[in-house]
N, C-alpha and C positions, 0 to 999 in steps of 0.2 A: 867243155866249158867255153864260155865266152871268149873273144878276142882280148887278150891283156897286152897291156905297153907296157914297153921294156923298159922305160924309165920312171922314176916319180912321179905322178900328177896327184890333182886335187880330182875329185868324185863328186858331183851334186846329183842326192836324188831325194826321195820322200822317207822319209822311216815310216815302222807300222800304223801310227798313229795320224799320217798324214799330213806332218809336220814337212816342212825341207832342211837339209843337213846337208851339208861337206866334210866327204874324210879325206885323212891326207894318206895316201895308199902309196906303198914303197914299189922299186924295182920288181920286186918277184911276190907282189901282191898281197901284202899282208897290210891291213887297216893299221894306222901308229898314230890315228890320234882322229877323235870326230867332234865336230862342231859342238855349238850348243845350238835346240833346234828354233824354226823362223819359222811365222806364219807364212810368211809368202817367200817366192823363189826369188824374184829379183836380190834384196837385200842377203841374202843368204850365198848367190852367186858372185853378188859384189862384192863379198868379204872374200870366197872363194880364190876370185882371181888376183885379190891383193896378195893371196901368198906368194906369188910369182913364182907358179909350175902350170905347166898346163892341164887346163881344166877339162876333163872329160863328163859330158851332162849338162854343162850347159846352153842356153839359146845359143844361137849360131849371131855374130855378129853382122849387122847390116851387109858387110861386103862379102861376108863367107859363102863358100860353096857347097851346097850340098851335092854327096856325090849321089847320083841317079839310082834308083833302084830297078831290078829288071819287070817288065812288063807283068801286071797281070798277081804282086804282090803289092801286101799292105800289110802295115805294123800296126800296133794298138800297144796299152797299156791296160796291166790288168787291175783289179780292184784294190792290190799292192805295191801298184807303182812299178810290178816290171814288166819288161817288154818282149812281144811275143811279135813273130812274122806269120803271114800263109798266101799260099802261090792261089790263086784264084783263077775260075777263066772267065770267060764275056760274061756269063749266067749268076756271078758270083757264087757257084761254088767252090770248096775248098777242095783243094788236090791237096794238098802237102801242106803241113805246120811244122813250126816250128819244135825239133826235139826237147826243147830247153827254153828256159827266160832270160834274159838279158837285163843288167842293171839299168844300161842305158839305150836309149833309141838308136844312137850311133854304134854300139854296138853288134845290135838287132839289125841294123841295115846293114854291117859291113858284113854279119855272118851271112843272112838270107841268099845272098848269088854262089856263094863258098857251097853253101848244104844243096843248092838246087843243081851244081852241078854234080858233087857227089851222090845227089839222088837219080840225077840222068846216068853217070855213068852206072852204077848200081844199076838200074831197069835195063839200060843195051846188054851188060854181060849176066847179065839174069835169062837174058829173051834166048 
């Protein structure tokens, strides 16, 4: 499974219908309460972060950093709104995808360097 925080936070993603929503997701992961849903993300994020928890899924603010991803991977979202990685080379073909989806991007790119190194080390003690 995906990367989980160890504390509270709010969650902003799409539901199946394409709507945007926020749940409010405990210490050890369990959904304890979901929005009503928003046409659009902004206002829906906004309400998000008025809960005051940290928000996972939403835009990254003006001064935020994003952390790097390693060369030669790229993320997407799929027709459901979750997130999928794959390690690519010059040609863009795919070497390696992602085993799983991710709720959020930020998740997806924190997993992506995590799996490609366990899939290096897997191929050395393979060979």
């Amino acid at each position: 499974m995906g990367y989980r925080i160890a504390e509270p936070h709010v969650r902003v993603r799409t539901n199946i219908n394409r709507e945007w929503i926020w749940e409010l997701v405990t210490h050890d992961g369990h959904v304890a309460s979901v929005s009503r849903c928003y046409r659009e993300r902004d206002p829906c994020e906004a309400e998000a972060r008025s809960q005051g928890l940290p928000v996972m899924g939403g835009r990254r603010q003006k001064n935020g950093r994003r952390k790097s991803r390693p060369p030669g991977v790229r993320v997407y979202a799929d027709s459901h709104g979750l997130w999928h990685w794959e390690h690519v080379d010059d040609a863009g073909q795919v070497l390696a995808a992602s085993p799983m989806a991710f709720l959020t991007r930020d998740e997806c790119e924190r997993e992506a360097p995590r799996c490609l190194i366990a899939l290096d080390s897997h191929i050395e003690t393979s060979a």
